[in-house]
Chimera marker file (.cmm) of the C-alpha trace (Angstrom):
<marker_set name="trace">
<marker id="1" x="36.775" y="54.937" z="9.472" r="1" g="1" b="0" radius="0.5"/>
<marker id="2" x="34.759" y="55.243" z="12.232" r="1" g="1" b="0" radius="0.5"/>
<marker id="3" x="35.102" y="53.527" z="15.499" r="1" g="1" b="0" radius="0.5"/>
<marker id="4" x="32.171" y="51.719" z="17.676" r="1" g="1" b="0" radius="0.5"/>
<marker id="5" x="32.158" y="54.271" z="19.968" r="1" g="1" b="0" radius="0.5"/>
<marker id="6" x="31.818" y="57.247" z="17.484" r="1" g="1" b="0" radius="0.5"/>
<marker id="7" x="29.009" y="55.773" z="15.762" r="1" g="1" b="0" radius="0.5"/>
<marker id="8" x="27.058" y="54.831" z="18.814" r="1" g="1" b="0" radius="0.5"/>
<marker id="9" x="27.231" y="58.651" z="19.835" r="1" g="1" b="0" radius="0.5"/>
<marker id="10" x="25.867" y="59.128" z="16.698" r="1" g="1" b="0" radius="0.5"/>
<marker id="11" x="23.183" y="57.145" z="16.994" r="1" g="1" b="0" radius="0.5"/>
<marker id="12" x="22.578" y="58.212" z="20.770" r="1" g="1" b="0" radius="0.5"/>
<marker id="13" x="22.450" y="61.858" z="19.155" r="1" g="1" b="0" radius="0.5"/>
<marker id="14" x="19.781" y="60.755" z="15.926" r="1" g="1" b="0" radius="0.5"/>
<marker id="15" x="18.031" y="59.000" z="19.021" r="1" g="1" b="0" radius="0.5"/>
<marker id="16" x="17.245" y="62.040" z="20.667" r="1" g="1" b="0" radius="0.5"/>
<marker id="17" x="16.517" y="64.281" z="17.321" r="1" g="1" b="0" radius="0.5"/>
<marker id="18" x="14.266" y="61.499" z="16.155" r="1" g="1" b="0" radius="0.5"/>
<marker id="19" x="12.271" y="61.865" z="20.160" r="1" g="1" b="0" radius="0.5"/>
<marker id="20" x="12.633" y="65.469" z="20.078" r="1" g="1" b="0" radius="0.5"/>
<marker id="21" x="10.785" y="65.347" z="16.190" r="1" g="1" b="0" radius="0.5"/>
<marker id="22" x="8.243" y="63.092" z="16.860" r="1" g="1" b="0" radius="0.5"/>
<marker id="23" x="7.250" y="64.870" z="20.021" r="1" g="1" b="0" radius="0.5"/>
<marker id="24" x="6.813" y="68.004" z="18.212" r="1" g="1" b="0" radius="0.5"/>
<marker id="25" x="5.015" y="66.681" z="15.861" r="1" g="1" b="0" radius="0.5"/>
<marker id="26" x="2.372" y="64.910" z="17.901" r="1" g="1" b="0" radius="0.5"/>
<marker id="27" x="1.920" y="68.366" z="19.979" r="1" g="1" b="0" radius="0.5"/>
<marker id="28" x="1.348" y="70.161" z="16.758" r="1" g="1" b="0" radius="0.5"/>
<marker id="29" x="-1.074" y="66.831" z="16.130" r="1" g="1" b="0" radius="0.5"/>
<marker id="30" x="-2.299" y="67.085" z="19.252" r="1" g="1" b="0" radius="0.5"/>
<marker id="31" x="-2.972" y="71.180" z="18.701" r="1" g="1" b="0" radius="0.5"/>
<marker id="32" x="-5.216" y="70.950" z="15.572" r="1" g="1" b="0" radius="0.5"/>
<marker id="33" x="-6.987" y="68.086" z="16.980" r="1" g="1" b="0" radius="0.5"/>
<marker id="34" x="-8.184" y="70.598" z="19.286" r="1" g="1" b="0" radius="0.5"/>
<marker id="35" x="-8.885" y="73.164" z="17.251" r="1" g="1" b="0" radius="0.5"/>
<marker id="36" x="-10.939" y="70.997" z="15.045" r="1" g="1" b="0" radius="0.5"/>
<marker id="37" x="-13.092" y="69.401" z="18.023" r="1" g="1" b="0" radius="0.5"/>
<marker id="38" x="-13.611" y="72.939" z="19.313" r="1" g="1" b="0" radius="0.5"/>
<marker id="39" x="-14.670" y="74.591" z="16.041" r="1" g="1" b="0" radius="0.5"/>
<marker id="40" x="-17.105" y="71.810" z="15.340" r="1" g="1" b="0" radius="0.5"/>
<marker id="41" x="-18.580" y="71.358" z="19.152" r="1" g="1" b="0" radius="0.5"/>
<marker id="42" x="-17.313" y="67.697" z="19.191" r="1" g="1" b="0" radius="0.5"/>
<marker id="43" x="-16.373" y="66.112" z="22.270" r="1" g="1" b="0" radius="0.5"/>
<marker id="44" x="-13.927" y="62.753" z="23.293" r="1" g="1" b="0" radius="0.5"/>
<marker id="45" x="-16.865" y="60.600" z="23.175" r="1" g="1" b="0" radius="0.5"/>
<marker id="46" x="-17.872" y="61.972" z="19.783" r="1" g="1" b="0" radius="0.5"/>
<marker id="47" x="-14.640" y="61.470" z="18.291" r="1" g="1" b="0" radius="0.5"/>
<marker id="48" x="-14.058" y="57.833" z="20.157" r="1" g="1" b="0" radius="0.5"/>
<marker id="49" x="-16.860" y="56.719" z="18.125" r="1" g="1" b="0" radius="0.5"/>
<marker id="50" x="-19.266" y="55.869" z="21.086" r="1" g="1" b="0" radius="0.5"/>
<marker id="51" x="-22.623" y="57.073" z="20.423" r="1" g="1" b="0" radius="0.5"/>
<marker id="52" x="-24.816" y="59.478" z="23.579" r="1" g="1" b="0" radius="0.5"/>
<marker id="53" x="-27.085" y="56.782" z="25.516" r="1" g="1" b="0" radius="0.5"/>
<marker id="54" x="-30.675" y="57.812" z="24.957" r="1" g="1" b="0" radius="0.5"/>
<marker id="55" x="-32.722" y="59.259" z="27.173" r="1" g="1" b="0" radius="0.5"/>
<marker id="56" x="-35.068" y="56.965" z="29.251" r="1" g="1" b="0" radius="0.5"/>
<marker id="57" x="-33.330" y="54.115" z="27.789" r="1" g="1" b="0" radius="0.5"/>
<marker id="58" x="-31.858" y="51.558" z="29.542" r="1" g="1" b="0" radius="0.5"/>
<marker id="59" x="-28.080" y="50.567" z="29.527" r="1" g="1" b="0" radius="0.5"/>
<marker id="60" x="-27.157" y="46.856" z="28.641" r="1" g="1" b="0" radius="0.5"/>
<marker id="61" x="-28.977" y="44.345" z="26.338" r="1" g="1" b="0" radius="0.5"/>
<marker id="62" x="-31.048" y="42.816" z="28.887" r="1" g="1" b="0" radius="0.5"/>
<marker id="63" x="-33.821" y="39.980" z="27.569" r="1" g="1" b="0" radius="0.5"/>
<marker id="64" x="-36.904" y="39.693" z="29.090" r="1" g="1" b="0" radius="0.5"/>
<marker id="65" x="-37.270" y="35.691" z="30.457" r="1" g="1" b="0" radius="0.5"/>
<marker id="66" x="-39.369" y="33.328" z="28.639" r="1" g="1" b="0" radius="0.5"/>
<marker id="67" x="-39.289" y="30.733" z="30.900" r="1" g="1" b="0" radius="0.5"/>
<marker id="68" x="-40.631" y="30.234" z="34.679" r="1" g="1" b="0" radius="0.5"/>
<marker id="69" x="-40.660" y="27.683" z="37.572" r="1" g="1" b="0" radius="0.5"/>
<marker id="70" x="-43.931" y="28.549" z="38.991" r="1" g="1" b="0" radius="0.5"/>
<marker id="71" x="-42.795" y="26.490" z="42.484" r="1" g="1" b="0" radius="0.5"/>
<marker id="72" x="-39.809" y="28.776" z="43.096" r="1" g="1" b="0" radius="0.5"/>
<marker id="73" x="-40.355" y="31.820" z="40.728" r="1" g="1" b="0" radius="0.5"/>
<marker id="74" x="-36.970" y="31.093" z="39.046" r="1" g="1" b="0" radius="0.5"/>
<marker id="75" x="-36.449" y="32.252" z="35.140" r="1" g="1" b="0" radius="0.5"/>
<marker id="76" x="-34.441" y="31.794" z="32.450" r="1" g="1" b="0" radius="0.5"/>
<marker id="77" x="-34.425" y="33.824" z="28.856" r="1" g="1" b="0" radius="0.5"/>
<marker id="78" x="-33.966" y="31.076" z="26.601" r="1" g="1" b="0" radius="0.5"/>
<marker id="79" x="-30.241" y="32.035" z="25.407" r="1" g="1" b="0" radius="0.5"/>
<marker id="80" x="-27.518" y="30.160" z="27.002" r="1" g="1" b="0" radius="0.5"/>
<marker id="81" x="-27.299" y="26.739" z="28.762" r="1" g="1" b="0" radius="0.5"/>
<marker id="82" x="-30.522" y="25.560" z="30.505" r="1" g="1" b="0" radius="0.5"/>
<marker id="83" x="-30.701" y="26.181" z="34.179" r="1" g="1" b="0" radius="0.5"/>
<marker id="84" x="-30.546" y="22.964" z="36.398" r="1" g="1" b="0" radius="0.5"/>
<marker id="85" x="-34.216" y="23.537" z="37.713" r="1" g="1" b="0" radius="0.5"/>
<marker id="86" x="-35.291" y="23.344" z="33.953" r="1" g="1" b="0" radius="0.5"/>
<marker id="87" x="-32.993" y="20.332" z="33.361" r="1" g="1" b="0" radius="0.5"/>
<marker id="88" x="-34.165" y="18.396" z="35.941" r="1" g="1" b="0" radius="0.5"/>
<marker id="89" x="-37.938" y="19.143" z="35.048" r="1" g="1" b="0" radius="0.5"/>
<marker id="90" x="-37.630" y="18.157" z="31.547" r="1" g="1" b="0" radius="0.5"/>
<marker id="91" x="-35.898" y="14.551" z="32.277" r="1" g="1" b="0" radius="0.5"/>
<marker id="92" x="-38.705" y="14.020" z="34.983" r="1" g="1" b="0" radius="0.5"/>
<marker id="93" x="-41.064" y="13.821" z="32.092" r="1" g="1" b="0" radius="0.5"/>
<marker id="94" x="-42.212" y="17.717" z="31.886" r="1" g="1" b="0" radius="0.5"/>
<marker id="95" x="-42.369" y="19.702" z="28.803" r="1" g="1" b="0" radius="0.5"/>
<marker id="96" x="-40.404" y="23.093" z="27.623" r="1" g="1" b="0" radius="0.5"/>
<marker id="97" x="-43.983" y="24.498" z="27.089" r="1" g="1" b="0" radius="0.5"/>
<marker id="98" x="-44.819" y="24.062" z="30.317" r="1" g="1" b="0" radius="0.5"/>
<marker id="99" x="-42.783" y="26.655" z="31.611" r="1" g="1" b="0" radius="0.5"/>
<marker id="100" x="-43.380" y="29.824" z="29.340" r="1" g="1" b="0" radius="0.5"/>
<marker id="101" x="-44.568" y="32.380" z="30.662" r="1" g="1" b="0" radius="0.5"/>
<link id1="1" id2="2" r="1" g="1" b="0" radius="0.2"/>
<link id1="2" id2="3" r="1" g="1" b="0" radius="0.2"/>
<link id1="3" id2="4" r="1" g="1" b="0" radius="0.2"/>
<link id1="4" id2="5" r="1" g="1" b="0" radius="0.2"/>
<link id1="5" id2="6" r="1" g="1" b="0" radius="0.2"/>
<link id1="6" id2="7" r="1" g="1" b="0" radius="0.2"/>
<link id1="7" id2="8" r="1" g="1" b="0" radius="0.2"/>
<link id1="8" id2="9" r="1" g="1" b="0" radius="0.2"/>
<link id1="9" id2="10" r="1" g="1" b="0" radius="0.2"/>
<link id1="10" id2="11" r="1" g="1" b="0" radius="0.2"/>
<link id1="11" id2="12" r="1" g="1" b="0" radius="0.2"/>
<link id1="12" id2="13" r="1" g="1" b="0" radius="0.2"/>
<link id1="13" id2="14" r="1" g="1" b="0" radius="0.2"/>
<link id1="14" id2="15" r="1" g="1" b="0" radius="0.2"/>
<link id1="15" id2="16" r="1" g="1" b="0" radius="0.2"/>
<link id1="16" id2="17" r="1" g="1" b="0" radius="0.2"/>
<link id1="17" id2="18" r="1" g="1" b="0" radius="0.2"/>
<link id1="18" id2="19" r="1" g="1" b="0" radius="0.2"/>
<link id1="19" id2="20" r="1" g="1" b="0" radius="0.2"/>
<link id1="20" id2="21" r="1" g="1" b="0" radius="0.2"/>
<link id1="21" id2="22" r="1" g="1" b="0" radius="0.2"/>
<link id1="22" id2="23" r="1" g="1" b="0" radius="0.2"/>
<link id1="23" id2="24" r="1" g="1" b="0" radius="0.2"/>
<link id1="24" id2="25" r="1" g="1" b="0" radius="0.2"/>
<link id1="25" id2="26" r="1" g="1" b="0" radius="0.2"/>
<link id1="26" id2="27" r="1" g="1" b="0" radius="0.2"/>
<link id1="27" id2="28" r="1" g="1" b="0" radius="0.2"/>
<link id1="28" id2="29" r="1" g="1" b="0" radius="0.2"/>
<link id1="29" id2="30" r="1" g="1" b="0" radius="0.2"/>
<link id1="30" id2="31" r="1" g="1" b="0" radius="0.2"/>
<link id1="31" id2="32" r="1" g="1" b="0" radius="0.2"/>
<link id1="32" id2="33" r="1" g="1" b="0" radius="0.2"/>
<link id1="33" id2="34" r="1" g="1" b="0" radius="0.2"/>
<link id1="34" id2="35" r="1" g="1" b="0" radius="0.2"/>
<link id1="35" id2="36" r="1" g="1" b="0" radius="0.2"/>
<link id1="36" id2="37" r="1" g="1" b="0" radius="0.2"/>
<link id1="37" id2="38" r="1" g="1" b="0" radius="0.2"/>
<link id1="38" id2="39" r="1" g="1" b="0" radius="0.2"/>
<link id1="39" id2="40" r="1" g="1" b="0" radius="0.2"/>
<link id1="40" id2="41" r="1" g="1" b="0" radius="0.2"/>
<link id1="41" id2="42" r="1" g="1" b="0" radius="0.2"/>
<link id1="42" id2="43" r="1" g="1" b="0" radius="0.2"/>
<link id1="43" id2="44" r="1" g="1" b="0" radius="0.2"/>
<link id1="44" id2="45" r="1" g="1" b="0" radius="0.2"/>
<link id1="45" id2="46" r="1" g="1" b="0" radius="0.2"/>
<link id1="46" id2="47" r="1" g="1" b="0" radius="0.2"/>
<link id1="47" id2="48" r="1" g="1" b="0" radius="0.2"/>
<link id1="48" id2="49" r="1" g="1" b="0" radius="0.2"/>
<link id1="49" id2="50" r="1" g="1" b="0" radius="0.2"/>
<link id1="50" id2="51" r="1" g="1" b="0" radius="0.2"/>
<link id1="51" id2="52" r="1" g="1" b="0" radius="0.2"/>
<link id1="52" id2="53" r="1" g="1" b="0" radius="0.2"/>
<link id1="53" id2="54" r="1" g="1" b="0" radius="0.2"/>
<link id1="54" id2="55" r="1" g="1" b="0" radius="0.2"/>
<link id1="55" id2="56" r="1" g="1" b="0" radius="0.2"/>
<link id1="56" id2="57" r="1" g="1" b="0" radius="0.2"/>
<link id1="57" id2="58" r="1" g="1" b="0" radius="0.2"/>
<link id1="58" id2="59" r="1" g="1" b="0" radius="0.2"/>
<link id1="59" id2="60" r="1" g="1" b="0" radius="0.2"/>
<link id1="60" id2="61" r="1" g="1" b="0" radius="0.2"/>
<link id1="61" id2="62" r="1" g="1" b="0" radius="0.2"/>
<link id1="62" id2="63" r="1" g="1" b="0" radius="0.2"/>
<link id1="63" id2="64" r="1" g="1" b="0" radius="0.2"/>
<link id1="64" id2="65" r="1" g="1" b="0" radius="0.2"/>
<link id1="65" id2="66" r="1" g="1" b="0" radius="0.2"/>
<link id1="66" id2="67" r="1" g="1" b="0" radius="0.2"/>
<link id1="67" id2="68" r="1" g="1" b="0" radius="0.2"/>
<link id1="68" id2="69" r="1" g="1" b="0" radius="0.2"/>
<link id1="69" id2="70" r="1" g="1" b="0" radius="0.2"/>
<link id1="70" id2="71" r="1" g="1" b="0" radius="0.2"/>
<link id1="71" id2="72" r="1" g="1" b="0" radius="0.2"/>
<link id1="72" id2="73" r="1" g="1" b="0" radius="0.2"/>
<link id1="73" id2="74" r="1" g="1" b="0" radius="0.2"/>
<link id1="74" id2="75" r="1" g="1" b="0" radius="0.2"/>
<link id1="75" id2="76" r="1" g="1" b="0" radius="0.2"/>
<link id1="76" id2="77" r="1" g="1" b="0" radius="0.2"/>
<link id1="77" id2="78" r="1" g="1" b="0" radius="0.2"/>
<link id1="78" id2="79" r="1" g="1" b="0" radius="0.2"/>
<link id1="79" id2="80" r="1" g="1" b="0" radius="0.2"/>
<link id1="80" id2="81" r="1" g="1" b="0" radius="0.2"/>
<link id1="81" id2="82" r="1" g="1" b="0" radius="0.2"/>
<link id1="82" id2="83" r="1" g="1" b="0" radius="0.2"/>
<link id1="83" id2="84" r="1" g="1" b="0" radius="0.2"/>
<link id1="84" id2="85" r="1" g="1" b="0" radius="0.2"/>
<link id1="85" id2="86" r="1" g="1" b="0" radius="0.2"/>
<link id1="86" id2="87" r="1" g="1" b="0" radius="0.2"/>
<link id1="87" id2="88" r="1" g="1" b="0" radius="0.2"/>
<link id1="88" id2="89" r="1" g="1" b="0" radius="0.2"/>
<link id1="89" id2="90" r="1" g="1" b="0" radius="0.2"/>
<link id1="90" id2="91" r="1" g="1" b="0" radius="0.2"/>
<link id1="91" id2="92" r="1" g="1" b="0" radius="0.2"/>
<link id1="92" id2="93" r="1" g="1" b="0" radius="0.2"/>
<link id1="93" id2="94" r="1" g="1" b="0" radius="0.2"/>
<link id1="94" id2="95" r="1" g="1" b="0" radius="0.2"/>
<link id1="95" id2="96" r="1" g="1" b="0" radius="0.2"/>
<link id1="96" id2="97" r="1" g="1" b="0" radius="0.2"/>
<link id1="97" id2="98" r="1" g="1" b="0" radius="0.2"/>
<link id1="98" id2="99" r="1" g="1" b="0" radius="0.2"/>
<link id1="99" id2="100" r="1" g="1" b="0" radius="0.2"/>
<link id1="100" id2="101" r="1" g="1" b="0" radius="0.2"/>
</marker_set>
């Protein structure tokens, strides 16, 4: 029978095999990766999934206001919560329409 200590040496010793396989086989993972990426012209980006920005186009999903305080200039876009200028105009007695633009 095996004793405590023998068995955690053999576990200490299918520790390092099992470290010593697995980085193996990621390198040899890693390798054909590479091979792949360079015989197709891919690139990091290509494989991450994340597409080339256009040309000209501009980055970020920016919305164009619909909304203005002609007094002060301010704007708002419609999405979100109403801004505190357009708050306080509306309980004064103003109307939403009043303010597109």
């Amino acid at each position: 029978m095996d004793t405590i200590q023998d068995l955690l040496a053999k576990r200490a010793e299918l520790d390092k095999k099992i470290a010593d396989a697995r980085r193996e086989e990621r390198s040899t993972a890693i390798a054909k990766v590479r091979a792949l990426m360079a015989e197709h012209g891919l690139t990091a980006a290509d494989v991450a999934g994340k597409a080339p920005q256009a040309a000209g186009k501009p980055t970020g999903n920016k919305v164009a206001p619909k909304y203005r305080n002609k007094a002060t200039g301010e704007t708002w876009t419609g999405r979100g919560l109403q801004p505190k200028w357009l708050r306080a105009a509306l309980e004064s007695g103003k109307k939403l329409a009043d303010f597109i633009i």
